[in-house]
C-alpha positions in Angstrom: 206.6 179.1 189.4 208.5 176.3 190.2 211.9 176.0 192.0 215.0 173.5 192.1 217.7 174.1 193.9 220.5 171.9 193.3 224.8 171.5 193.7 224.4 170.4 196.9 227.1 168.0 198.5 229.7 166.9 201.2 233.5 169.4 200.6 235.9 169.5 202.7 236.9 173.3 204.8 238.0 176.2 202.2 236.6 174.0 199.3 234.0 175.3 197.0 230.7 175.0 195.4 228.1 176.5 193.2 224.5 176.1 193.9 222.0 176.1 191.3 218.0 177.8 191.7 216.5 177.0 188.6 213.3 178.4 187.8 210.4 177.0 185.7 210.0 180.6 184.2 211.9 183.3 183.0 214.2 184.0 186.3 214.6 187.6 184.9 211.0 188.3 185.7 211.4 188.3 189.4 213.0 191.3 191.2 214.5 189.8 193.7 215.7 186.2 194.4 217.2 184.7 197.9 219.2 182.0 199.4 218.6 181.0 202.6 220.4 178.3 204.8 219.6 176.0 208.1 222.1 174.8 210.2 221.1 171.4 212.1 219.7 173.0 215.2 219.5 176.4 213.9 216.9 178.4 212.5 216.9 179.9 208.8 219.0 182.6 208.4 218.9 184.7 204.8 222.9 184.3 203.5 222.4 186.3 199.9 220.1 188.1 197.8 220.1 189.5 194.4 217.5 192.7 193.6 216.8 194.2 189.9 219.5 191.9 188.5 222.3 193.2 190.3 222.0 195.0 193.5 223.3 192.4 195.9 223.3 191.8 199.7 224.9 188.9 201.9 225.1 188.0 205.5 227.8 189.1 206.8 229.5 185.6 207.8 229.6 184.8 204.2 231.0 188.4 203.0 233.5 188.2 200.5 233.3 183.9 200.0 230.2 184.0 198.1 228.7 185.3 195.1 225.0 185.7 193.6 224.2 186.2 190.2 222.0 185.2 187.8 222.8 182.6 185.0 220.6 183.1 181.6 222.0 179.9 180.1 220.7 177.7 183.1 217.6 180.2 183.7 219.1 180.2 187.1 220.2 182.3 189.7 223.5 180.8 191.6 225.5 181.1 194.3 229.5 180.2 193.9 230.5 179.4 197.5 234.5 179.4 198.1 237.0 179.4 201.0 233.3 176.7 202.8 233.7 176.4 206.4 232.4 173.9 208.1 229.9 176.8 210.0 228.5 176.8 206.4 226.9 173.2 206.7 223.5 173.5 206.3 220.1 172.7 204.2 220.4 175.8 201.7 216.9 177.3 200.3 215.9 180.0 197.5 213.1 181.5 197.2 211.6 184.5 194.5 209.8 187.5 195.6 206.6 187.2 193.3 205.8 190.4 193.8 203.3 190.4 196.4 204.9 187.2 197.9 207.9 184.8 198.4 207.7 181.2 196.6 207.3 178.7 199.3 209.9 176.9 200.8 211.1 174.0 198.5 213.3 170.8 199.9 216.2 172.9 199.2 220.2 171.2 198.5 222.7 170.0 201.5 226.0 171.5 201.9 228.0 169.2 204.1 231.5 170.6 205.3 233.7 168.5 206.8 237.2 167.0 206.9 
């Protein structure tokens, strides 16, 4: 399966925006889907997941600013980032638990925050 993640983009603090993982296959066969981030200087931290379609989890720094869900339209699974903070600049990743293993790390989308 193959993964795009998209929506990246430069916003300025408490702006917001949606990132896009689009999937080359049915996104609704896969349990469990993940968005990671990297800070410059930082190492990858997991910021949200989705499990079964609706069980959800997030880091706590980004608790109650961002949202996962899946989108049938797009085949997608996205995550609506508001209120950004310029902690939240990063390279952001998804991944999809294949059942025995995660997808491999793609190029991922930029999320520049900054005034």
């Amino acid at each position: 399966v193959q993964l795009q993640a998209s929506g990246g983009g430069l916003v300025q603090p408490g702006g917001s925006l949606e990132l896009s993982c689009a999937a080359s296959e049915n996104i609704y066969g896969f349990r469990t889907t993940a968005w990671y981030r990297q800070a410059p200087g930082k190492e990858r931290e997991l910021v949200a997941n989705i499990r079964d379609g609706f069980t959800t989890d997030y880091a706590d720094s980004v608790k109650g600013r961002f949202s996962i869900g899946r989108n049938h339209v797009k085949n997608s699974v996205d995550l609506q980032m508001n209120n950004l903070k310029i902690e939240d600049t990063g390279v952001y990743y998804c991944r999809l638990w294949l059942g025995s293993k995660w997808t491999p790390w793609g190029q991922g989308t930029l999320v520049t925050v900054s005034s």
